[in-house]
Phi, psi and omega in degrees: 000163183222187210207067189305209171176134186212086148284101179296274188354315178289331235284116128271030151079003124041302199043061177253339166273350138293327188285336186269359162192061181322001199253353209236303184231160179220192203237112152278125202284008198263295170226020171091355154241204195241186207246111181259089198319138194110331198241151183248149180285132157219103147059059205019054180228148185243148178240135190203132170269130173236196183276140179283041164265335145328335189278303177323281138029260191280348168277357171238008163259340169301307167326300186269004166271124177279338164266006189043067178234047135251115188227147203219126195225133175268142182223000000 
């Protein structure tokens, strides 16, 4: 299992983790940043446990935030 972490607050909609893992984040049409489909809020930082088919993926959505607010823990 993995373990995103996502501070949307920090987010400036890049959409780089979408392209690199479209079925995991989206562009919100509200403001424009982006969503970590799955994940829950505590105190605006978001988390979502997936399957580790997932990681490779999402490890290259990590990669492609130019702010580094994704960080990813194999669990």
């Amino acid at each position: 299992m993995v373990r995103i972490t996502f501070h949307r607050i920090k987010c400036i909609g890049c959409n780089g983790c979408v392209e690199a893992a479209p079925e995991r984040w989206r562009v919100s049409t509200r403001d424009g940043r982006c969503n970590l489909i799955g994940g829950k809020e505590k105190k605006g930082i978001f988390q979502a446990i997936v399957d580790d088919e997932e990681y490779e993926q999402n490890k290259k959505a990590a990669a492609n935030c130019p702010v580094r607010i994704i960080r990813l823990e194999t669990i």
